[in-house]
C-alpha positions in Angstrom: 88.9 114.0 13.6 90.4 115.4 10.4 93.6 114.5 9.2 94.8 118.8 9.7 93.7 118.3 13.3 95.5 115.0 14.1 99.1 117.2 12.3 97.9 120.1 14.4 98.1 118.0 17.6 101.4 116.7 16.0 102.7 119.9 15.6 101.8 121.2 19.8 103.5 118.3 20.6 106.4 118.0 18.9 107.2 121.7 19.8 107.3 120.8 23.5 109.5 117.7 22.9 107.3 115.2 23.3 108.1 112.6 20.1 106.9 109.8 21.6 103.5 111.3 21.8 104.0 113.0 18.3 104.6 109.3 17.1 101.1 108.0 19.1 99.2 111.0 17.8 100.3 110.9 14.1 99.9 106.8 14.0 96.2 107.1 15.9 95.8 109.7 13.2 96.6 107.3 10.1 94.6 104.8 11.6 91.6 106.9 11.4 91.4 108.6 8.5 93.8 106.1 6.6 97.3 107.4 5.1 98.0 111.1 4.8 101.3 112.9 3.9 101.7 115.5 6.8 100.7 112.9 9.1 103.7 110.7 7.5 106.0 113.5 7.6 105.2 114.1 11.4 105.9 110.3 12.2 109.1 110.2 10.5 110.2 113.9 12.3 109.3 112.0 15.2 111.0 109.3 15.1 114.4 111.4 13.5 114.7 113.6 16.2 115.3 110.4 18.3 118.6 109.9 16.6 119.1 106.4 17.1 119.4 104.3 13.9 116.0 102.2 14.7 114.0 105.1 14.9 116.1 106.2 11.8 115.1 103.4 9.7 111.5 104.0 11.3 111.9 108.0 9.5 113.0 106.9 6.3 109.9 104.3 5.9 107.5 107.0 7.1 108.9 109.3 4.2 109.0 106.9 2.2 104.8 106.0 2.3 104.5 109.9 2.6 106.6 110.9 -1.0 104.4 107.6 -2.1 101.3 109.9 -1.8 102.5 113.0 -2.6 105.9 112.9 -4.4 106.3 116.8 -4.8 105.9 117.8 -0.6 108.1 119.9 0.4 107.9 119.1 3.7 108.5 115.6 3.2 111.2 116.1 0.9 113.3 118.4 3.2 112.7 116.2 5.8 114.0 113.0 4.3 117.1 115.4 2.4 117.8 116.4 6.1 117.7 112.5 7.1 119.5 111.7 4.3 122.4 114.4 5.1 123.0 112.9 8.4 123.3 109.4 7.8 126.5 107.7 8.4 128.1 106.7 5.1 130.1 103.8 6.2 126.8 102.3 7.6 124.0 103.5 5.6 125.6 103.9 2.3 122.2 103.7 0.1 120.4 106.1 2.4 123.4 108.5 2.3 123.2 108.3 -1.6 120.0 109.7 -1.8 120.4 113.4 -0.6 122.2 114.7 -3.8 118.6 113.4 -5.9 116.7 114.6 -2.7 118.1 118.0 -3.1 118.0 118.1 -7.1 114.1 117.9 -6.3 114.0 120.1 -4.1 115.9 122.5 -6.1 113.3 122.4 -8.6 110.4 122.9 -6.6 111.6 125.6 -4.3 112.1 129.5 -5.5 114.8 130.8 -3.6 114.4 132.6 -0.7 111.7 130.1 0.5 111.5 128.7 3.7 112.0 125.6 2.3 115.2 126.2 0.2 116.7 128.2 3.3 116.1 124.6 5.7 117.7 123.0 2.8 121.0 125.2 3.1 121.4 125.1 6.6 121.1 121.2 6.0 123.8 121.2 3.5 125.9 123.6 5.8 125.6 120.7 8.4 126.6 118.4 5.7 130.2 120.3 5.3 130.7 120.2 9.1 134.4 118.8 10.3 135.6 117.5 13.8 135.8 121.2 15.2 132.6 122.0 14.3 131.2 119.0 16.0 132.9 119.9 19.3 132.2 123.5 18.9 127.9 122.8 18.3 129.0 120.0 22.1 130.5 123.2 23.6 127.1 125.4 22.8 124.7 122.7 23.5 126.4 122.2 27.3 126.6 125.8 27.6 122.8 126.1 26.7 122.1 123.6 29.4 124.4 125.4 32.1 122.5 128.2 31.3 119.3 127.2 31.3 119.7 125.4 34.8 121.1 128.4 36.4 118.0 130.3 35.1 116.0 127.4 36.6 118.0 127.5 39.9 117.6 131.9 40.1 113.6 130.8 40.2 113.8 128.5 42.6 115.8 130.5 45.3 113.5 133.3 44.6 110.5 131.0 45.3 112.0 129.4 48.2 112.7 133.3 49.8 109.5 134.3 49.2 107.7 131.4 50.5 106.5 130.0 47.3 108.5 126.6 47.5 106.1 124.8 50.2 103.4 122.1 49.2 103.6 123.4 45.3 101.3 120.9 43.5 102.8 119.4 40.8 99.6 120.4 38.3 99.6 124.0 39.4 101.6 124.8 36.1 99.1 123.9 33.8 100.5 123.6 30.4 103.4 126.3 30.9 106.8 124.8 30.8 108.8 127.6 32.4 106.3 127.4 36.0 106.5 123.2 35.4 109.9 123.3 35.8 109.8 125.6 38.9 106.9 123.0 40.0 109.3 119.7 39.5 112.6 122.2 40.5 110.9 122.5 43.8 109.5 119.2 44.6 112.8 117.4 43.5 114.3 119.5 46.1 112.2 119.4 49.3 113.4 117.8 52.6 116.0 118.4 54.9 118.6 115.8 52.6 118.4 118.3 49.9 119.3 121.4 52.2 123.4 121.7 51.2 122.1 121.4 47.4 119.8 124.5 47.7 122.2 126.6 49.3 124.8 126.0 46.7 121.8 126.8 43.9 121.3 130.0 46.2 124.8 131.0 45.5 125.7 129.5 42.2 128.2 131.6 41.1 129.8 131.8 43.9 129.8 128.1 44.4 131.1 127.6 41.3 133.9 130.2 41.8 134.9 128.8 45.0 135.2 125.3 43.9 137.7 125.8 41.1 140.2 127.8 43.0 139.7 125.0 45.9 140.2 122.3 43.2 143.1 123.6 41.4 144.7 124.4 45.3 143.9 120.9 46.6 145.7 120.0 43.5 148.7 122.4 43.3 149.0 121.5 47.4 148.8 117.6 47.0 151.8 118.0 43.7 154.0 120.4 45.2 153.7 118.4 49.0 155.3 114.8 47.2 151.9 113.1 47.9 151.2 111.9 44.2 153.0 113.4 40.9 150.0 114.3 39.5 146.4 114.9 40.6 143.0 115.1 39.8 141.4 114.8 43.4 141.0 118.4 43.6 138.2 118.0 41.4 136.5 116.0 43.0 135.2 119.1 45.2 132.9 119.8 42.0 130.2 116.5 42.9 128.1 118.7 44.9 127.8 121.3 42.3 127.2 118.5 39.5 124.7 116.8 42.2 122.7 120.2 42.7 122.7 120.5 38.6 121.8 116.8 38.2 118.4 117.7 39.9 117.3 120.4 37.8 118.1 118.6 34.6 115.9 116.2 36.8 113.1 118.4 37.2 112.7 119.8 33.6 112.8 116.0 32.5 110.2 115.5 34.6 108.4 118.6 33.7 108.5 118.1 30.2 106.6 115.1 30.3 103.9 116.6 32.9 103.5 119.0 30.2 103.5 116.6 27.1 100.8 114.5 29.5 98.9 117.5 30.0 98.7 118.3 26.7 97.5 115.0 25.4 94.8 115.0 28.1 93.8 118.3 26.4 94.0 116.8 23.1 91.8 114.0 24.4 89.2 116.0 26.0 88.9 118.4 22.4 88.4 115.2 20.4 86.0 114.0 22.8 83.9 116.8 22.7 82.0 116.7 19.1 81.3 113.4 19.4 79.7 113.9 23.1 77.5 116.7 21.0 
């Protein structure tokens, strides 16, 4: 394959989360047709969105050979501006150091009002982020996820009261991640043993109602009685609830990497196919 097809794959992949299999696809890719700049860029995007400081170091080296090739990419240049950005000062002082050159460069080489220049100043924005802002972008993110599992769990009761949630095969979803979840949502959650956690996804809302007033109550009631001077118990009442959400985090883990596995299979068959010819 060409180098554009090996970034193409890159690109598919990387969209549905897969960044292990970004990493695989863009190393097979500079194995084959030797090194490559969008191929480098899509290893060290990889490897950053891992946000660990090995993979980190793994970005910067991959941006590094890219800007080696092609000094003037954009796309590698945002990229390592954006690594650059989030480094930890204290810890990676030298790396840290490099985003005011980074985005001298790219100042020069975008217009404004370019894609590029606009991913630059949201990256800066993030840059000027305090404390609050950190636990405001937490609060977002965990609302996201709450979200995003009660859509998840709205599916599943209406395929369970329709008669849709018996023997689903776990491939039936193809490439689509919205019908893989429901796939995973409803295999996780077969069996007799998982009965009180689909009746709680049934009625979410209510669930979720009921067992705040019950915890704050059971509180209230074990404060006012002389039992302890101050409680938490009440809360407690909430592990079903987090139980029932564990397992559709659960399923669209396990989703994602059906689909990620499906999609490299695909990948594998297209590349396979001229040479067969």
């Amino acid at each position: 394959m060409e180098a554009k097809q090996y970034a193409d794959q890159c690109s598919e992949l990387f969209a549905a989360g897969g960044f292990a299999a970004v990493r695989r696809t863009a190393q097979a890719g500079l194995d084959e047709v030797g090194p490559d700049a969008a191929l480098y860029r899509w290893l060290g995007q990889a490897h950053a969105a891992e946000d660990e400081d090995d993979h980190d170091a793994e970005a910067e080296r991959a941006y590094r050979q890219g800007l080696a090739l092609a000094p003037d990419d954009l796309g590698l240049l945002v990229c390592y501006l954006e690594l650059c950005v989030r480094a930890d000062a204290f810890d990676h002082p030298a790396r840290a150091a490099r985003a005011r050159s980074l985005q001298a460069r790219v100042d020069e080489l975008a217009p404004p009002g370019s894609p590029a220049r606009e991913r630059v100043d949201a990256v800066m924005g993030w840059a000027g982020r305090g404390y609050w802002d950190d636990v405001a972008a937490a609060v977002t993110a965990r609302r996201t996820q709450y979200e995003e599992n009660a859509e998840l769990s709205r599916h599943v009761t209406g395929a369970l009261r329709t008669g849709r949630g018996s023997d689903v095969p776990a491939g039936a979803a193809g490439e689509d991640m919205r019908a893989a979840e429901l796939a995973a949502a409803l295999e996780i959650l077969q069996g007799p043993a998982n009965a009180p956690l689909r009746f709680l996804l049934a009625h979410r809302f209510g669930a979720y109602v009921t067992a705040g007033l019950a915890a704050f109550a059971t509180n209230r009631l074990l404060v006012e009685t002389g039992t302890v001077s101050f409680s938490l118990w009440g809360w407690l009442l909430w592990i079903p609830l987090l139980a029932a959400d564990a397992k559709l985090s659960a399923a669209r883990r396990l989703a994602r990497r059906r689909v990620i596995a499906r999609i490299e299979e695909r990948h594998a068959r297209e590349a396979a196919a001229p040479a067969a010819d």
